[in-house]
C-alpha positions in Angstrom: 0.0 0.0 0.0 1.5 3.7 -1.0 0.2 6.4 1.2 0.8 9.7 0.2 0.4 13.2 2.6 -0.1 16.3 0.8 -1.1 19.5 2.3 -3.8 21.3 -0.6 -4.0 24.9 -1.0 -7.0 26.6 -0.4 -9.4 27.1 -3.1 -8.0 24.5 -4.9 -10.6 22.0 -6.7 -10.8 18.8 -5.3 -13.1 17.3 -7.6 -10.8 17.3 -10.0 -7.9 16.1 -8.0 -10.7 13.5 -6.9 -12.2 12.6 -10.6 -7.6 12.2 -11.1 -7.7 9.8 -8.5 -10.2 8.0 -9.9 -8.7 7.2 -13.1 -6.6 4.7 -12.1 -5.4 3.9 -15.7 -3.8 7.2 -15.8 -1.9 6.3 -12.3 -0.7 3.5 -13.5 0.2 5.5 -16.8 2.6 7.5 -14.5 3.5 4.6 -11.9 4.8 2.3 -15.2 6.9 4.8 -16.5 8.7 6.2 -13.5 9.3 2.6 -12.6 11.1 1.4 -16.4 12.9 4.6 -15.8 14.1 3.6 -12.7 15.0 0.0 -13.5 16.9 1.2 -16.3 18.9 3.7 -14.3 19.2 0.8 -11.7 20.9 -1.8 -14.4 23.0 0.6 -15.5 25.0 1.5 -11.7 25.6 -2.1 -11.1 26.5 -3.3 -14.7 30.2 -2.2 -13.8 30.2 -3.7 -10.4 29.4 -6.9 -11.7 32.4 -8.2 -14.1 34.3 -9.9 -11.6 35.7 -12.9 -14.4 36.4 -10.4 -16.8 39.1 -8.5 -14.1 40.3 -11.7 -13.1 41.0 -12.9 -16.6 41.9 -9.2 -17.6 39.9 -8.9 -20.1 37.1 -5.9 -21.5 33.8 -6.1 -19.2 30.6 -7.2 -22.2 28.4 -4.7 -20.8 25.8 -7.7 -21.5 23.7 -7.0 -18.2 22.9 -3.3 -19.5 21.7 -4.8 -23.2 18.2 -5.8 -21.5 15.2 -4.7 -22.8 13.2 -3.0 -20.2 9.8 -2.2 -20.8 6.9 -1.6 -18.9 3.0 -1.8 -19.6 -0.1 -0.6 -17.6 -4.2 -1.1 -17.5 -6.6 -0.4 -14.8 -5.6 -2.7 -12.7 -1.9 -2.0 -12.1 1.7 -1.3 -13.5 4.3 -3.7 -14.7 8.1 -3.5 -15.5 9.3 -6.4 -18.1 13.0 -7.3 -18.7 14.2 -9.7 -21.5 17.1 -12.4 -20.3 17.1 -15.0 -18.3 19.8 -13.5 -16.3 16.9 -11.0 -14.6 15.4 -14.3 -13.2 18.1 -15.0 -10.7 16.3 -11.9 -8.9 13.8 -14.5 -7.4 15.6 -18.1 -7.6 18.6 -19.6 -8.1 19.0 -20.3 -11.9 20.7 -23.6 -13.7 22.1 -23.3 -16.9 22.5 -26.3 -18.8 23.7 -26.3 -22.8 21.3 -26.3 -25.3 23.4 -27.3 -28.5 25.9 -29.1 -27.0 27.2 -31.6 -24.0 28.8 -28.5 -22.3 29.4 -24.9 -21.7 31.8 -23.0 -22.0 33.2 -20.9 -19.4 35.9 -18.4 -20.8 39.3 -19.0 -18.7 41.5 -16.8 -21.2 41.2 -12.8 -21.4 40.5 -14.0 -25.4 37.6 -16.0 -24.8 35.7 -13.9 -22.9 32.5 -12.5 -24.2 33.1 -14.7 -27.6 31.2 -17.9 -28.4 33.5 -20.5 -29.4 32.7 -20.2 -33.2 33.5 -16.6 -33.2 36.8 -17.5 -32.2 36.6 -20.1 -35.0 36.2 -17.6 -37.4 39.0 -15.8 -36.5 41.3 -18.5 -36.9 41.6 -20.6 -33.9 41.6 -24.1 -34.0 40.2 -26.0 -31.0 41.0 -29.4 -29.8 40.6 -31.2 -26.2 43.9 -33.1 -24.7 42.9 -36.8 -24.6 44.6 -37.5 -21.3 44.8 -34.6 -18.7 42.5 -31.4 -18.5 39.8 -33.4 -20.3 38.1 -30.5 -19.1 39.5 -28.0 -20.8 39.1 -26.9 -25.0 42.2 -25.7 -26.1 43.0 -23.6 -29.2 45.9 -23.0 -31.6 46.1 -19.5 -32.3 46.8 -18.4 -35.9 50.5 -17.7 -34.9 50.6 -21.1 -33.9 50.7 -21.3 -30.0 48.3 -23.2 -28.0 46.6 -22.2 -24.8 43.4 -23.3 -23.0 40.5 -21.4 -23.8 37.3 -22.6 -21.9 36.6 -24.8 -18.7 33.9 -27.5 -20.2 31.0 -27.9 -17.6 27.7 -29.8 -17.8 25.3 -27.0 -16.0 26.3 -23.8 -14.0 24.7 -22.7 -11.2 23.6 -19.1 -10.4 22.8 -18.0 -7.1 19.6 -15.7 -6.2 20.5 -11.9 -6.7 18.4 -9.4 -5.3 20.2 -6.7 -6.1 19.7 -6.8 -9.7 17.3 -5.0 -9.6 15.9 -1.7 -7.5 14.3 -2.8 -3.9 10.6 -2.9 -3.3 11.2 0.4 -1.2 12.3 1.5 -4.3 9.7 0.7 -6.6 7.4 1.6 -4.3 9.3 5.4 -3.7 9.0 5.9 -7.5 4.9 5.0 -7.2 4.1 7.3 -4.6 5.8 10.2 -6.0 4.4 9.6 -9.7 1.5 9.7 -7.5 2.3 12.7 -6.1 3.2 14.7 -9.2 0.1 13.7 -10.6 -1.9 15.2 -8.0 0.6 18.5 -8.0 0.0 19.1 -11.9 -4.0 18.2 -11.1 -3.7 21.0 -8.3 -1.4 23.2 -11.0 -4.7 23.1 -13.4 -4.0 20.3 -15.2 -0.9 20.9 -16.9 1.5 18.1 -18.1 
């Protein structure tokens, strides 16, 4: 619940701030907006706090996290924000990842390989091959100027643990609602003006 204390100035008309109120379509106009805008702005301040493989490996951060889509949508009944990825679901549960193509992933272990699908790499002349004894679970690649390093860590299913923080808090969202809320009520007061 969002409650909202406002003092009114006198004379000012009330029906219409009422007949506003009302309209709970055009609330949650205002709510769905201020809430994609703040998602957005959210995603953005943690996308470079969250590229701890690619500093370890030294390699450039994919700024993947901040290529969402965020939308958001609205009716008479309330106000949504939609993100696209599957990384956004790890706000609510832990989330598997298993290969879809293939018998395993590939987890980058060279500043090269990170942010590159392994056919990428292929294309750029690289030539992959796994050792048949040791580091089985490893895939190598010869370079074009012929040396030969491991690449990728080959696992069956990774693991990602529940992040909250991916997204804004509920005090947040719920900020952003009662001062759309608000405004609405102060441009109602104002006579109406956007």
């Amino acid at each position: 619940m969002i409650e909202i204390e406002m003092t009114v100035p006198d004379g000012a008309d009330l029906r219409r701030v009422r007949d506003t109120l009302r309209d709970t379509r055009k609330i949650n106009m205002g709510i769905a907006k201020a809430a994609e805008r703040l998602t957005i702005r959210h995603i953005a301040a943690e996308q470079p706090k969250r590229h701890k493989t690619a500093e370890r490996l030294g390699a450039r951060p994919t700024k993947a996290i901040n290529d969402k889509k965020v939308t958001s949508d609205y009716d008479s009944a309330g106000a949504t924000v939609s993100i696209g990825g599957v990384a956004f679901s790890r706000v609510f549960h832990d989330v598997t990842i298993k290969p879809k193509n293939g018998r395993f992933l590939t987890i980058p272990v060279d500043a090269e390989a990170y942010g590159k699908r392994v056919d990428e790499l292929k294309s750029e002349g690289f030539k992959f091959f796994r050792p048949k004894k040791q580091e089985k679970h490893l895939l190598w690649a010869k370079k074009p100027d012929g040396k030969a390093k491991p690449m990728y860590l080959l696992v069956r299913s990774v693991t990602q643990r529940q992040d909250r923080t991916l997204l804004p808090s509920d005090a947040a969202y719920i900020k952003v609602a009662g001062d759309s809320i608000r405004n609405l009520i102060n441009r109602e007061l104002e006579g109406g003006q956007p």
